[in-house]
N, C-alpha and C positions, 0 to 999 in steps of 0.2 A: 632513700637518696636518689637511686634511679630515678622512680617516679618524678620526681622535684624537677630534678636535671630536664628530662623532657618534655616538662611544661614549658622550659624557655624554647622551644623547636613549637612556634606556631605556623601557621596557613591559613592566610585571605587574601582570596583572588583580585582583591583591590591594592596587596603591598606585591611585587614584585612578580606579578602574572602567577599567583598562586603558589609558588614554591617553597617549600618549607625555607621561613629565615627566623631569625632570633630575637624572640621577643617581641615580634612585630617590627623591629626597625627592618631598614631593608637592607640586611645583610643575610644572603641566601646563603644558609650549608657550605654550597655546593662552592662559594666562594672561600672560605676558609679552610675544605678541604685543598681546595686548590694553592692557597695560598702555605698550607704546612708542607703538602706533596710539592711544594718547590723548596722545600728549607728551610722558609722562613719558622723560627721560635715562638714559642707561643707568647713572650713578651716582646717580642717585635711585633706579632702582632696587636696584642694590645696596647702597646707606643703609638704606632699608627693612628687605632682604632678608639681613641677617647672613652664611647661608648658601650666599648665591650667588656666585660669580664669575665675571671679565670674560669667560672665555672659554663660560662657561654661557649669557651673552647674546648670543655668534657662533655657538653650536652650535644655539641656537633660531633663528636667522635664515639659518642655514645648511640646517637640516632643513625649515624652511618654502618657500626656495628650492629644494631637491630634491623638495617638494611639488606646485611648480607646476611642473614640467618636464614635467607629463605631457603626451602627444602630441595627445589629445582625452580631452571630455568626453559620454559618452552615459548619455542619461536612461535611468533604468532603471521610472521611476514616473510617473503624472502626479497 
C-alpha cells in the first residue's frame, strides 16, 4: 500500500519547477502540507480541489513522513 501511495508523489522539472506534486497535476506537497498545517480538513480540501483524492492526501503525509526519517541534519552553509 505504501508503495502504491507514493507513486502518486511524482517530479518533473516541467510541472512546477520540479517539486514533488501529485500525480503530475500541479499541486506541490508542500501546498497541501501547508493547507492541513493551517486547519483546513481533508474534505475541505478535497471540496475545493475537484481533482484530488483521499488517498492523494495520505500519499502527501506519507512522503512528508519518509522525509523526516532522515538520520541527521548537517549544515552545509551559514
Amino acid at each position: 500500500m505504501n508503495d502504491t501511495l507514493l507513486q502518486r508523489i511524482t517530479h518533473n522539472p516541467d510541472i512546477c519547477h520540479g517539486k514533488p506534486c501529485i500525480r503530475g497535476l500541479r499541486y506541490p506537497v508542500e501546498l497541501i502540507l501547508e493547507l492541513l498545517s493551517s486547519g483546513m480538513k481533508t474534505e475541505e480540501i478535497l471540496a475545493d480541489y475537484d481533482d484530488l483524492e483521499y488517498e492523494d492526501i495520505l500519499a502527501v503525509l506519507l512522503f512528508a513522513a519518509r522525509l523526516s526519517q532522515v538520520k541527521s541534519i548537517h549544515r552545509i552553509a551559514l
